[in-house]
N, C-alpha and C positions, 0 to 999 in steps of 0.2 A: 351818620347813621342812615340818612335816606339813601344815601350812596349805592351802601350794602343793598338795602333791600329792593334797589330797582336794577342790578346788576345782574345779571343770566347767569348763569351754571353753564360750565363748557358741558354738563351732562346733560341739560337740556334737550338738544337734538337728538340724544341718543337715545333716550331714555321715554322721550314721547313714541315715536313709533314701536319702541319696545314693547310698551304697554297695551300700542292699540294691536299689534299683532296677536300676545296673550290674549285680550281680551275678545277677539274675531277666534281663535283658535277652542278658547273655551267655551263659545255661542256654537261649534259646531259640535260637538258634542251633546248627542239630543239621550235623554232619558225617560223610561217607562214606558209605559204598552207602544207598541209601535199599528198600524193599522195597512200599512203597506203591503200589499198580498205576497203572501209567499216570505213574511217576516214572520221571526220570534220575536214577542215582544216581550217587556220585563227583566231584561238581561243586563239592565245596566248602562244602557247607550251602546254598547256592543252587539247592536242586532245582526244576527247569525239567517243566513238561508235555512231552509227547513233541511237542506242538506248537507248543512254546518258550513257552507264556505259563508266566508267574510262578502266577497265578491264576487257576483253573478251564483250561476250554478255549477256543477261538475267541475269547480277545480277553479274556477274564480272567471274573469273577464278573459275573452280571448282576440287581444288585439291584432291579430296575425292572419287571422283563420284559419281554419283545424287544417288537420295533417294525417290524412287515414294512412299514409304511408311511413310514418315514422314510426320505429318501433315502439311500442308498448313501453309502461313502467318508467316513465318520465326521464327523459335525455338534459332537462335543465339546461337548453339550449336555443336559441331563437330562428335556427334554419334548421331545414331535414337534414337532419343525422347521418343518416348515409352518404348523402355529398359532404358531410364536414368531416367526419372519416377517412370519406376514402381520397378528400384533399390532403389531407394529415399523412395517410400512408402514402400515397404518388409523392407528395413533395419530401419524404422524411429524410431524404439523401442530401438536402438542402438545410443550410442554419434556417430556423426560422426566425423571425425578429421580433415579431409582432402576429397573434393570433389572439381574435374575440371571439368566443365563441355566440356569443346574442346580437352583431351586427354580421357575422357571417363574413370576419377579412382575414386574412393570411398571409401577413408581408414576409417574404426572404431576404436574408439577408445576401449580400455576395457571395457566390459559387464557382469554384475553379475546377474544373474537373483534373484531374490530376495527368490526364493526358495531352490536355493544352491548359498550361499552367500561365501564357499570356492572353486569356483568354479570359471570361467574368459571365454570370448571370444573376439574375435578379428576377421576384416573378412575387406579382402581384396579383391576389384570386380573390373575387368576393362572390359569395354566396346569392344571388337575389332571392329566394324564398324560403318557404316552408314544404314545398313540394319538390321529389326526384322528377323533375324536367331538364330536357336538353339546353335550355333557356333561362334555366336558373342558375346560370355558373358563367361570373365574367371572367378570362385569365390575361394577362399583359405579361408580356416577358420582356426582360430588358437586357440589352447585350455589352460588353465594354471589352476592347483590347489594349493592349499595354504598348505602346508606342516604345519607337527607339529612348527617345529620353526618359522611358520608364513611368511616363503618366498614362495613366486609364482615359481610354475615349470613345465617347459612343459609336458603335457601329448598329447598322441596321439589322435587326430581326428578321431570318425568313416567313415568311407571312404565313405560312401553315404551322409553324412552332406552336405556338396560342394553341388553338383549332386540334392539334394534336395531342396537346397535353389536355386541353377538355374533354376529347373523348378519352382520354386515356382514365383522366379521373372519374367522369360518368360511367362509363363500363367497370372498375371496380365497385361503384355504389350499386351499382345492378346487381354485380357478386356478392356483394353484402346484402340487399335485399332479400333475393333466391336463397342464400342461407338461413338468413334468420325465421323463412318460414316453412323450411325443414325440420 
């Protein structure tokens, strides 16, 4: 009998931190008047800005910094719109593989053009901001040709490809800018 009662629970470990997470999770939860300037207070522990957002004001926390150049009417996207677009349209001749739109990357997958079918690209774009800058857009292009034995192998990139295809994509983000505020 003493056996039993000094023997542990395999649920023990699990089940202590369990608790103490509930228990830390329900201390944050604060209720009734709040005194915090710029709070409603009396809501329940759901204090609301006086201008209903949950967090900050006009639209919540803005961990980015604003973006007077994105268009209006929320994009739900974490880089300027107009460069993620008009990456989207320049590359759309290409598989894509991989596109986030909140970290601003756009992998392709392999591309043959159909006029050199031993021939391959690949082409890796990230976004760096929230702003239409020439500075805000990495591109990496990657090239492979198909050997006698029929295996793919790197060959080198012309060094203005990249460079070429950034302006190519900045300059339609410029056309979509000019447009949209027509």
């Amino acid at each position: 009998m003493t056996r039993l009662r000094n023997a542990r629970s395999p649920w023990t470990p699990r089940i202590v931190p369990a608790v103490a997470l509930l228990l830390a999770l329900t201390a944050c939860a604060g209720g009734g008047e709040s005194d915090y300037p710029g709070r409603i207070g009396g809501d329940g522990g759901n204090a609301r800005n006086r201008d209903g957002s949950v967090l900050g004001g006009d639209g919540g926390v803005e961990l980015l910094g604003t973006d007077e150049e994105a268009p209006q009417g929320g994009t739900g996207i974490g880089v300027n719109a107009y460069l993620w677009r008009a990456s989207l349209d320049t590359l759309s001749f290409m598989p894509v593989d991989s596109a986030d739109p909140f970290g601003g990357v756009v992998l392709t997958d392999w591309y043959s053009p159909p006029e050199t079918p031993n021939e391959r690209f690949k082409v890796n774009l990230y976004i760096l901001g929230r702003q239409l800058r020439a500075d805000g857009l990495r591109v990496s292009v990657f090239r492979q040709e198909r050997g006698p034995d029929g295996t793919w192998r790197d060959v080198e990139v012309q060094g203005q490809t990249a460079t070429e295809l950034e302006n190519a994509i900045l300059a339609r983000a410029r056309e979509m800018r000019i447009a949209s505020t027509q």
